[in-house]
N, C-alpha and C positions, 0 to 999 in steps of 0.2 A: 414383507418377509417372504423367500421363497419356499421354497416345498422342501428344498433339501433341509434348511436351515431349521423348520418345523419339526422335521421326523429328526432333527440329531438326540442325541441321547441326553440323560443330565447335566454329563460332568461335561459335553459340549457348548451346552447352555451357556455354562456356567463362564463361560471360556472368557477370557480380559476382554474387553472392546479394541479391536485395531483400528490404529490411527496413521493413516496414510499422510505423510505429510510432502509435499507437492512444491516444490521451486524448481529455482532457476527462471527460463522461460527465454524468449525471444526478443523482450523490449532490449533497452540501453542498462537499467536496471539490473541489470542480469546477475552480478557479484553479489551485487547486496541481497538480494532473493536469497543466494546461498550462503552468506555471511548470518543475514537471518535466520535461517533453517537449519544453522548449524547450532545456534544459540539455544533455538525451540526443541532440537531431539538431545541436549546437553538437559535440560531444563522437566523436560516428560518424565514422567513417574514413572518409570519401568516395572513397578511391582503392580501398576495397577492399570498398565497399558501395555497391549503392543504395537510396535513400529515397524510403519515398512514407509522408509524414506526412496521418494520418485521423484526425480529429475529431469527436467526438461529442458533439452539442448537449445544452443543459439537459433539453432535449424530447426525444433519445433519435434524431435522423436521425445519420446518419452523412454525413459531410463531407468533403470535400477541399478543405485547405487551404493556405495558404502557408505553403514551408518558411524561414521566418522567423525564427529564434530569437529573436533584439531584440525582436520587438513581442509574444513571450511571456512578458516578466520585468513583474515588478512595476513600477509606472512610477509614481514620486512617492504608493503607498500605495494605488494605484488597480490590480484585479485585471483579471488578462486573461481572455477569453473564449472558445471554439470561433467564435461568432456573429462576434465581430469579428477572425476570421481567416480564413473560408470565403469560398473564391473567388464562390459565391452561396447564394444566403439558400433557394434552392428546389431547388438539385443535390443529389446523393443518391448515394453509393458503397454498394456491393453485394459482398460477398464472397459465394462460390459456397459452398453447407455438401456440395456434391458432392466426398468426399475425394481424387477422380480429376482434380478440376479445380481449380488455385490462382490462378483467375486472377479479377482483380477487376475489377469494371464499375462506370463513372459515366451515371450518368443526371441528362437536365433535363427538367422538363415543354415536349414538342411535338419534340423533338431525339431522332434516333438514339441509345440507348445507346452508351457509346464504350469502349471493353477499356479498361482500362490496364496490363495484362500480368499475370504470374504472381508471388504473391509465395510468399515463400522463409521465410519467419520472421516474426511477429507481435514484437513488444515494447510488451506493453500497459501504459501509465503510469498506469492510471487507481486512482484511490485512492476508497475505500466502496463502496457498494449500487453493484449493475450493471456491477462492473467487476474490484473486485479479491475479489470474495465467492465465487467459483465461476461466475458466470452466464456473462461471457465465456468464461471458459475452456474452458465447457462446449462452447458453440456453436466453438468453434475444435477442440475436439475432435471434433468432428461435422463438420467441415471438414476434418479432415487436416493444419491446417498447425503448423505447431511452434511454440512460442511460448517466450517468458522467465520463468521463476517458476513460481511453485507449480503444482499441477492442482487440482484441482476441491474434491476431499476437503480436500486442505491449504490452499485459499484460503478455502474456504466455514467452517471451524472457526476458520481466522485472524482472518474477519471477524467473528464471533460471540463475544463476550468472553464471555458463557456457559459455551456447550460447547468453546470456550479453556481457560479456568482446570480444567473437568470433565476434560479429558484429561491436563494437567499431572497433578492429583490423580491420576490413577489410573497415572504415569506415577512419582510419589513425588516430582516438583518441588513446594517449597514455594512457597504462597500466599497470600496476605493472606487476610483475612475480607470477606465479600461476601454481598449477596443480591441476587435479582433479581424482580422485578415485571413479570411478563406484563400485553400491554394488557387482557385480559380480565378480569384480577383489581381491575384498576386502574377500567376504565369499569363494570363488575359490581359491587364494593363498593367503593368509594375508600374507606372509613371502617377495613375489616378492613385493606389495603393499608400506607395510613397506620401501622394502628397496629404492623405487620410493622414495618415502618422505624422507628420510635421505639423498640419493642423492642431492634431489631439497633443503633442508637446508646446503649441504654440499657447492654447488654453490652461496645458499644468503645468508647462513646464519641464525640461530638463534638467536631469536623466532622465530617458526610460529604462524601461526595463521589457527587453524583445524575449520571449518564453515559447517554447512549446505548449501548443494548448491542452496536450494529452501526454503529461509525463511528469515525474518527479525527480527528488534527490537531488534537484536542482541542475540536471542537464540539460545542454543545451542552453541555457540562459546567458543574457549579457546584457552588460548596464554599458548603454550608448548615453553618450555627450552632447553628441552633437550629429547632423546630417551623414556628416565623413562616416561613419562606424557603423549605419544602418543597414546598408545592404550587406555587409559581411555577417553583421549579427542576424538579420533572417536565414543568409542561408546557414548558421551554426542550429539556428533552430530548427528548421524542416529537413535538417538532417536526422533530428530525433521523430517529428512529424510535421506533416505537410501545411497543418491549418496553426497557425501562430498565435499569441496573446500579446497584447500593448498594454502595460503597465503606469502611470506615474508613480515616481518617488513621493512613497508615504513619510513623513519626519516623524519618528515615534519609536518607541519601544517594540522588539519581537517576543508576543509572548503567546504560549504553546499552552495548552489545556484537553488532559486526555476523558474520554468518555469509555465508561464500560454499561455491558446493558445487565442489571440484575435481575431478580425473578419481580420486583416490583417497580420496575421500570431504571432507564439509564441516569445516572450519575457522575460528576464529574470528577477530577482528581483536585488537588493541588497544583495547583501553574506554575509554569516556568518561564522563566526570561533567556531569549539567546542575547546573550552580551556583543555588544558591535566587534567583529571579526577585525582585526587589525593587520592583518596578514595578505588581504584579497577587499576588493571593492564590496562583497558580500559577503553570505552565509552561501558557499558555497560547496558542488561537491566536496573537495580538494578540505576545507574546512571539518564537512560533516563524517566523513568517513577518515580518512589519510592522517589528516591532524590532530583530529578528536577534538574539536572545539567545546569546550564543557560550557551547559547551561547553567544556570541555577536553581535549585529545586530544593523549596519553593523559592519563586519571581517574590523579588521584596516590594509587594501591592499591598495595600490599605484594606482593613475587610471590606468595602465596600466598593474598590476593584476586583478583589478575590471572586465575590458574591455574585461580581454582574457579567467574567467571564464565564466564570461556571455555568451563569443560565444560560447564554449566548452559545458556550460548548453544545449544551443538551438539546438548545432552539435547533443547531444545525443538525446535530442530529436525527434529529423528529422530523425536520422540513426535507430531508432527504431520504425519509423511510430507510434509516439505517437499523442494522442489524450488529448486535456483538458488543463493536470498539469503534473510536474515532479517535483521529489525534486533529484538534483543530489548532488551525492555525492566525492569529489577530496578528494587530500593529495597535498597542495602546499611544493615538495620540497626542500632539503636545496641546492640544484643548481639551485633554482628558478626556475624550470617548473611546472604545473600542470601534476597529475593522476587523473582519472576517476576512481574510487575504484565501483562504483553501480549507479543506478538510480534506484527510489521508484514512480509506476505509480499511488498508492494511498497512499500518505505519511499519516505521524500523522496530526492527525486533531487537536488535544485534546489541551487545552489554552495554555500549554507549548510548543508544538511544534514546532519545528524552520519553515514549511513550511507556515503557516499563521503569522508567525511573520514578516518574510522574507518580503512577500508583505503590512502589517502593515507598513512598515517603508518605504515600496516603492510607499505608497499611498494609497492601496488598504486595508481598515478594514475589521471584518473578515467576516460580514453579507456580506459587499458586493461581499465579492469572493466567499460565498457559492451560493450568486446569481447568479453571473456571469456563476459560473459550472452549476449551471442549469437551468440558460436560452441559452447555450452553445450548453448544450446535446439537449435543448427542438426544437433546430433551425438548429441542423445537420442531416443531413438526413440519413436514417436509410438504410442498405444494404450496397451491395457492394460500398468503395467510395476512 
């Protein structure tokens, strides 16, 4: 705590905890970050917090914007923006990385910087690169101030489908079959590349499934057939990032199981089943947001599927030193075992989301789990832990 914050007076003290709540951002994500963020400051207890909603442009300034939930939801299929929420296009908020000082400053070009006081807890929505990969978290740990969700380690391997699925392996979670294509292998020989990936289809089998190795919400992704479709579908993917994932076609069930972490450790929800999308080859964007594809909640499992996602939820969690919330993600399949396909260390927030429905159903509504994350973060201690 700093020295101001010490000499304040009682009824200072005594003051709500402010909750800085941080989207938008720079990935492909970028909507849904705000679509989420709008859900979470709809959702926050105003009588027992305050808000100061910070947005981070496509370009990477940081914003102050209107706390507006409404003009952050999808609006007739058309996405929201940071840009068209920032009180102006040239201001510029500053958080202090001084861990003595939590107090955050707005600036405008030609104008006095202006405080705008000390905040108390971070709740960062932001979903991909620069946000939910380890990079904020990082700089907030360099700041001192507390935040919701993963740390650094467990955000930055969350993000990475990669060294993802390398830790499950060594953690003895089963996992599908996979390769992955660094860009240097890919811009260096595309020929040896290519013929990696036709090999690894020639083994499971077509479709694949060509992925960003660092991104969600399912951008970027494309279920290829055949040879023909392959090189289009990389580059759809190292549009979103450079280094790729190769997937086979899992036959099986999609089913989602969310993790929250309590004061005696993490538990799982109620699972859900995404039902086969009939609309698009997958579960994709276009599906997840636009359409609203409804899951089911709860997945109609056997208690003795119930039981052993659950633990498989909590395994991944554990084996990825997570913090907070996870939403994982299986393919129950037709031999009856679960696969771990990802874990999401800041899933969707947004009313449709399966990760607050998940605990809806398992008790927990959605004010009070945006409480619980942040009086989680507000009561874990900050640093090495």
């Amino acid at each position: 705590m700093s020295s101001e914050n010490s000499s304040q007076n009682p009824e200072q003290q005594r003051r709500k905890p402010r909750v800085a709540v941080v989207f938008g951002g720079r990935s492909s994500e970028h909507a849904i970050s705000v679509v989420t963020a709008g859900a979470i400051l709809r959702a926050i207890d105003r009588e027992k917090y305050d808000v100061l909603p910070i947005g981070i442009t496509t370009d990477g300034r940081w914003a102050l914007t209107a706390d507006d939930p409404e003009r952050m939801a999808i609006q007739e299929r058309t996405l929201p923006t940071v840009a068209g929420l920032a009180e102006r296009t040239d201001g510029t908020v500053v958080l202090s990385v001084d861990p003595g000082n939590r107090e955050v400053v707005y600036s405008e070009p030609g104008s006095v910087p202006k405080a705008l006081g000390d905040v108390d807890v971070v709740f960062p929505v932001l979903h991909g690169p620069y946000g939910e990969d380890g990079t904020l978290q990082g700089l907030l740990e360099l700041s001192g101030v507390p935040y919701v969700g993963a740390g650094v380690l467990a955000s930055a391997v969350g993000q990475d489908k990669e060294y993802m699925k390398r830790v499950f392996i060594s953690y003895g979670l089963p996992v599908g079959p996979y390769e992955v294509i660094r860009p240097r292998e890919w811009n260096r020989d595309p020929a040896a590349a290519r013929k990696r990936i036709v090999d690894f289809a020639g083994e499971h089998g077509w479709p694949l499934f060509i992925k960003p190795a660092r991104g969600g919400s399912s951008m970027g992704i494309s279920k290829v057939d055949s040879l023909a479709g392959l090189d289009e579908a990389v580059e759809e993917a190292q549009r979103h990032d450079p280094k790729i994932l190769v997937e086979s076609l899992l036959h099986g069930r999609e089913i989602e199981c969310g993790v929250l972490e309590f004061d005696d450790g993490p538990r799982a929800s109620v699972p859900a089943e995404i039902p086969p999308v009939t609309s698009c080859d997958f579960y994709d964007f276009e599906a997840k947001y636009i359409d609203a594809a409804n899951g089911m909640v709860p997945a109609p499992l056997t208690p003795e599927q119930t039981a052993e996602v659950q633990r498989l939820a909590v395994a991944a969690f554990d084996a990825t030193s997570c913090e907070g919330l996870v939403r994982a993600d299986f393919f129950l399949t037709e031999d009856g075992g679960f696969v771990i396909n990802e874990i999401n260390t800041m899933p969707g927030f947004t009313p449709i989301s399966m990760y607050p429905r998940m605990w809806q159903e398992s008790g927990i509504g959605y004010p009070e789990l945006v409480d619980r994350l942040i009086q989680a973060a507000l009561n874990r201690p900050t640093g090495l832990r």
